[in-house]
C-alpha positions as CSV (number, residue, x, y, z in Angstrom):
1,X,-17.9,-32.1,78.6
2,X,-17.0,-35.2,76.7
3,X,-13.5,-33.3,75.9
4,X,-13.0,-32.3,79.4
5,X,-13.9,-36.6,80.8
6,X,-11.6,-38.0,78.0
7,X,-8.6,-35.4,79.3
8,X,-9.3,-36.1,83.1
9,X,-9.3,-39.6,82.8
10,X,-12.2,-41.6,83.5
11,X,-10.1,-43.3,86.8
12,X,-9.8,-39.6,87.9
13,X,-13.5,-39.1,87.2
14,X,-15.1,-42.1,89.2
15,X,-12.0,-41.2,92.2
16,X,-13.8,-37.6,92.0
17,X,-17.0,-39.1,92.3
18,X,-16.0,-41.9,95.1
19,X,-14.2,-39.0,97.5
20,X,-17.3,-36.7,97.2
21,X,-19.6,-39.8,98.3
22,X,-17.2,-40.9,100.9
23,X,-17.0,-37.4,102.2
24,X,-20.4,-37.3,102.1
25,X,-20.9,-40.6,104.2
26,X,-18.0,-40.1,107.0
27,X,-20.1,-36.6,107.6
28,X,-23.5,-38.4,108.0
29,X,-21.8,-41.3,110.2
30,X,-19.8,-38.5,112.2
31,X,-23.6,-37.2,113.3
32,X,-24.5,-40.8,114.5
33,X,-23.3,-42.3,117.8
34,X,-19.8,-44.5,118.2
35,X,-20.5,-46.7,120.3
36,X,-23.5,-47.9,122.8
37,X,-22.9,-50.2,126.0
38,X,-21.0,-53.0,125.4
39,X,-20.8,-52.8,121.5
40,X,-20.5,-50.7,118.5
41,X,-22.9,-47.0,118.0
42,X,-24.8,-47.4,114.6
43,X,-22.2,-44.8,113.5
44,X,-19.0,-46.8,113.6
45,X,-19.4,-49.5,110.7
46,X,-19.9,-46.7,108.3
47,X,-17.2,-44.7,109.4
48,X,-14.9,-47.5,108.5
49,X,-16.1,-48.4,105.0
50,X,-16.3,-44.3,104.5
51,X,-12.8,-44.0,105.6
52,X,-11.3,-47.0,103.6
53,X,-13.6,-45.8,100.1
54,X,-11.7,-41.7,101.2
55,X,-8.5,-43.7,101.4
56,X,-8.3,-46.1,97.9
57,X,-10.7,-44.0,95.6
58,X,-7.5,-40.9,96.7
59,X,-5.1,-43.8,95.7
60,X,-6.5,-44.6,92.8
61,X,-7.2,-40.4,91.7
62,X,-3.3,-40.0,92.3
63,X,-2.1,-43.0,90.6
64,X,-1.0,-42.2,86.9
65,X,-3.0,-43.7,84.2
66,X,-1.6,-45.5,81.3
67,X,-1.4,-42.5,78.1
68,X,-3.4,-43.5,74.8
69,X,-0.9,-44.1,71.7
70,X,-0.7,-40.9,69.7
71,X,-3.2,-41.4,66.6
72,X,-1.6,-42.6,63.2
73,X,-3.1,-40.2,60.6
74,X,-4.4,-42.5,58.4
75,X,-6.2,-41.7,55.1
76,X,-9.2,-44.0,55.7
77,X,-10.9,-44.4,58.7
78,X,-11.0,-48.1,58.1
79,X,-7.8,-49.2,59.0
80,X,-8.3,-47.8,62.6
81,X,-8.6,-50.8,65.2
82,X,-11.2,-50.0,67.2
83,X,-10.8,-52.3,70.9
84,X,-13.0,-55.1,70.8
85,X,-15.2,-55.2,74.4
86,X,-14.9,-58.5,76.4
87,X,-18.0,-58.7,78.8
88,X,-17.2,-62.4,79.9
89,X,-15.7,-61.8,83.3
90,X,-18.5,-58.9,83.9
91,X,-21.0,-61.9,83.3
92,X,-19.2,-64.0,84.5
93,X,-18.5,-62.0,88.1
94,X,-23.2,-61.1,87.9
95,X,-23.4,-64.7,87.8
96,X,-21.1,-65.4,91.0
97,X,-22.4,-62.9,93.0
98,X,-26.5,-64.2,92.4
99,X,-25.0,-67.7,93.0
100,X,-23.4,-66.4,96.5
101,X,-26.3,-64.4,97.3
102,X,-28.8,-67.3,96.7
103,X,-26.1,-69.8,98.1
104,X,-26.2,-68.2,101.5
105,X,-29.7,-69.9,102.5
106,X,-28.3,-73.3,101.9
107,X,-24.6,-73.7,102.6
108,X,-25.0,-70.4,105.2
109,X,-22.4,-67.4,105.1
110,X,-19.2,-68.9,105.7
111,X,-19.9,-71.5,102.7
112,X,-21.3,-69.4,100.3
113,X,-18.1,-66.4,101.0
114,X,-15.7,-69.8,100.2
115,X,-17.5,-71.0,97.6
116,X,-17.5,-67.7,95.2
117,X,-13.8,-67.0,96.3
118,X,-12.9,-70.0,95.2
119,X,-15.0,-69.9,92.0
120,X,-14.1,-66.3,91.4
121,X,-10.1,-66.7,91.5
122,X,-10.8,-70.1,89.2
123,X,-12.8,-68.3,86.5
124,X,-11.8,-64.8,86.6
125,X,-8.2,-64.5,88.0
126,X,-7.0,-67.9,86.4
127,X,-5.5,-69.0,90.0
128,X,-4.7,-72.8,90.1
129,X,-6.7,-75.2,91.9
130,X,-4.3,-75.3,95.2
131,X,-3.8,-71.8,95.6
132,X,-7.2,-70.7,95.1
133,X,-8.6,-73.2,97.1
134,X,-5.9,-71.8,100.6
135,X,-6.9,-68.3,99.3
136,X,-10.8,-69.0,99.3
137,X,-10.3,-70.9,102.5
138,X,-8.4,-68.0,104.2
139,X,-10.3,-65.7,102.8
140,X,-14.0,-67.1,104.0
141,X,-12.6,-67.9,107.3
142,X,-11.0,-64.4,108.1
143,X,-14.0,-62.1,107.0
144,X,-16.3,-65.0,108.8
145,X,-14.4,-64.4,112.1
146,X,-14.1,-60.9,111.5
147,X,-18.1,-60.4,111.2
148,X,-19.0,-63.4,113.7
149,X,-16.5,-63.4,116.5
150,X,-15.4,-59.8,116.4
151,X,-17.9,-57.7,115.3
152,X,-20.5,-59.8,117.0
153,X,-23.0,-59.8,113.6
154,X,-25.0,-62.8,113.7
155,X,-24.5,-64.3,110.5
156,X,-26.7,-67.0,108.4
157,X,-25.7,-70.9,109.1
158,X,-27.6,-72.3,106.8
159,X,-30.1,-75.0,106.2
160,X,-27.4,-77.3,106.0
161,X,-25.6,-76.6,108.9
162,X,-27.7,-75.9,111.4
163,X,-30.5,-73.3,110.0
Protein backbone atom coordinates (compact mmCIF):
# COMPACT_ATOMS: atom_id res chain seq x y z
CA UNK A 1 0.00 0.00 0.00
CA UNK A 2 2.98 2.12 0.88
CA UNK A 3 4.22 1.25 -2.86
CA UNK A 4 1.00 2.10 -4.39
CA UNK A 5 0.74 6.01 -2.06
CA UNK A 6 4.51 6.72 -2.94
CA UNK A 7 3.58 6.03 -6.98
CA UNK A 8 0.13 8.01 -6.76
CA UNK A 9 1.58 10.86 -5.24
CA UNK A 10 0.55 11.94 -1.92
CA UNK A 11 -1.14 15.43 -3.69
CA UNK A 12 -3.21 12.87 -5.78
CA UNK A 13 -3.98 10.95 -2.62
CA UNK A 14 -5.36 13.85 -0.27
CA UNK A 15 -7.27 15.32 -4.01
CA UNK A 16 -8.75 11.61 -3.92
CA UNK A 17 -9.71 12.02 -0.52
CA UNK A 18 -10.98 15.90 -0.75
CA UNK A 19 -13.38 14.96 -4.07
CA UNK A 20 -14.90 11.93 -2.20
CA UNK A 21 -15.69 14.31 0.93
CA UNK A 22 -16.87 17.04 -1.21
CA UNK A 23 -18.96 14.75 -3.14
CA UNK A 24 -20.15 13.51 -0.14
CA UNK A 25 -21.08 17.01 1.25
CA UNK A 26 -22.75 18.69 -1.98
CA UNK A 27 -25.16 15.29 -1.75
CA UNK A 28 -26.05 15.95 1.90
CA UNK A 29 -26.57 19.84 1.23
CA UNK A 30 -28.45 18.93 -2.09
CA UNK A 31 -31.18 17.10 0.47
CA UNK A 32 -31.37 20.43 2.58
CA UNK A 33 -33.50 23.44 1.47
CA UNK A 34 -31.94 26.60 -0.67
CA UNK A 35 -33.35 29.09 0.39
CA UNK A 36 -36.25 30.26 3.10
CA UNK A 37 -38.16 33.71 2.90
CA UNK A 38 -36.09 36.46 2.56
CA UNK A 39 -32.62 34.73 3.00
CA UNK A 40 -30.53 31.73 2.50
CA UNK A 41 -32.06 27.61 3.12
CA UNK A 42 -29.60 25.95 5.55
CA UNK A 43 -28.50 24.07 2.39
CA UNK A 44 -26.84 26.83 0.39
CA UNK A 45 -23.63 27.81 2.43
CA UNK A 46 -22.51 24.20 2.23
CA UNK A 47 -23.21 23.93 -1.23
CA UNK A 48 -20.72 26.60 -1.94
CA UNK A 49 -17.73 25.50 0.21
CA UNK A 50 -18.65 21.83 -1.29
CA UNK A 51 -18.55 23.13 -4.68
CA UNK A 52 -15.35 25.25 -4.37
CA UNK A 53 -13.34 22.06 -2.21
CA UNK A 54 -14.95 19.58 -5.79
CA UNK A 55 -13.41 22.47 -7.83
CA UNK A 56 -9.52 23.04 -6.33
CA UNK A 57 -8.96 19.52 -4.64
CA UNK A 58 -9.84 18.35 -8.96
CA UNK A 59 -7.18 21.15 -9.67
CA UNK A 60 -4.82 20.20 -7.52
CA UNK A 61 -5.37 15.98 -8.51
CA UNK A 62 -4.74 17.06 -12.24
CA UNK A 63 -1.91 19.31 -11.66
CA UNK A 64 1.51 17.43 -12.24
CA UNK A 65 3.66 16.91 -9.34
CA UNK A 66 7.34 17.70 -9.30
CA UNK A 67 9.24 13.83 -10.10
CA UNK A 68 11.83 12.71 -7.26
CA UNK A 69 15.63 12.72 -8.62
CA UNK A 70 16.50 9.19 -9.75
CA UNK A 71 18.57 7.52 -6.77
CA UNK A 72 22.43 7.61 -7.03
CA UNK A 73 23.52 3.99 -6.24
CA UNK A 74 25.74 4.59 -3.65
CA UNK A 75 27.78 2.02 -1.74
CA UNK A 76 26.99 3.27 1.83
CA UNK A 77 23.84 4.31 2.86
CA UNK A 78 25.52 7.21 4.62
CA UNK A 79 26.16 9.49 2.10
CA UNK A 80 22.28 9.66 1.21
CA UNK A 81 20.81 13.22 2.29
CA UNK A 82 17.90 12.57 3.80
CA UNK A 83 15.50 16.19 3.77
CA UNK A 84 15.71 17.84 6.94
CA UNK A 85 11.80 18.70 8.18
CA UNK A 86 11.13 22.53 9.00
CA UNK A 87 8.04 22.63 11.34
CA UNK A 88 8.50 26.58 11.99
CA UNK A 89 5.79 27.94 9.72
CA UNK A 90 3.42 24.86 10.84
CA UNK A 91 4.00 26.32 14.50
CA UNK A 92 4.20 29.23 13.52
CA UNK A 93 0.61 29.26 11.40
CA UNK A 94 -1.06 26.89 15.15
CA UNK A 95 0.07 29.81 16.93
CA UNK A 96 -1.76 32.55 14.60
CA UNK A 97 -4.82 30.84 14.23
CA UNK A 98 -5.22 30.37 18.52
CA UNK A 99 -4.16 34.09 18.60
CA UNK A 100 -7.13 34.93 15.88
CA UNK A 101 -9.43 32.67 17.48
CA UNK A 102 -8.86 34.15 21.03
CA UNK A 103 -8.38 37.67 19.52
CA UNK A 104 -11.93 37.71 18.26
CA UNK A 105 -13.51 38.42 21.84
CA UNK A 106 -11.43 41.54 22.12
CA UNK A 107 -10.66 43.32 18.94
CA UNK A 108 -14.15 41.56 17.35
CA UNK A 109 -14.11 39.76 13.84
CA UNK A 110 -13.08 42.30 11.54
CA UNK A 111 -9.84 43.06 13.78
CA UNK A 112 -8.91 39.74 14.62
CA UNK A 113 -9.32 38.53 10.40
CA UNK A 114 -6.71 41.84 9.80
CA UNK A 115 -4.63 41.17 12.45
CA UNK A 116 -3.58 37.37 11.47
CA UNK A 117 -3.46 38.41 7.70
CA UNK A 118 -1.29 40.79 8.46
CA UNK A 119 0.77 38.71 10.86
CA UNK A 120 0.51 35.67 8.68
CA UNK A 121 1.98 37.33 5.24
CA UNK A 122 4.82 39.04 7.75
CA UNK A 123 5.95 35.74 9.28
CA UNK A 124 5.14 33.09 6.95
CA UNK A 125 5.06 34.56 3.33
CA UNK A 126 7.85 37.14 4.03
CA UNK A 127 5.60 40.07 2.43
CA UNK A 128 6.95 43.59 3.34
CA UNK A 129 5.41 45.77 5.83
CA UNK A 130 3.34 48.03 3.07
CA UNK A 131 2.08 45.37 1.07
CA UNK A 132 1.04 43.17 3.72
CA UNK A 133 -0.52 45.68 5.60
CA UNK A 134 -3.09 46.78 1.89
CA UNK A 135 -3.33 42.98 1.59
CA UNK A 136 -4.46 42.31 5.36
CA UNK A 137 -6.59 45.44 5.13
CA UNK A 138 -8.32 44.29 1.91
CA UNK A 139 -8.41 41.17 2.86
CA UNK A 140 -10.37 41.66 6.48
CA UNK A 141 -12.51 44.19 4.91
CA UNK A 142 -13.79 42.03 1.86
CA UNK A 143 -14.60 38.70 3.81
CA UNK A 144 -16.03 41.22 6.69
CA UNK A 145 -18.49 42.68 4.16
CA UNK A 146 -18.97 39.49 2.43
CA UNK A 147 -20.23 37.73 5.86
CA UNK A 148 -21.78 41.04 7.42
CA UNK A 149 -23.43 42.95 4.70
CA UNK A 150 -24.11 40.24 2.25
CA UNK A 151 -24.58 37.17 3.71
CA UNK A 152 -26.38 38.84 6.59
CA UNK A 153 -24.24 36.64 9.45
CA UNK A 154 -24.01 38.66 12.49
CA UNK A 155 -20.54 38.69 13.31
CA UNK A 156 -18.61 39.43 16.84
CA UNK A 157 -17.65 43.36 17.46
CA UNK A 158 -15.82 42.97 20.14
CA UNK A 159 -15.31 44.24 23.63
CA UNK A 160 -13.56 46.92 22.29
CA UNK A 161 -15.71 48.09 19.82
CA UNK A 162 -18.89 48.00 20.91
CA UNK A 163 -19.36 44.31 22.51
Amino acid sequence: MLKQLKALGAERFVSLLLITFSVAEIYAALQLSMTEEFTLGPGALPLIYASGLLIFSCIMGLTPTEKEPAEESAPNSASIALPTLNYRDGLITFILVALFISSIYFVGFLGGTIIFSLLYVLLISKWPIPKAAAFALVWGGAVYFGFDHLLGVQLEPGILFGG
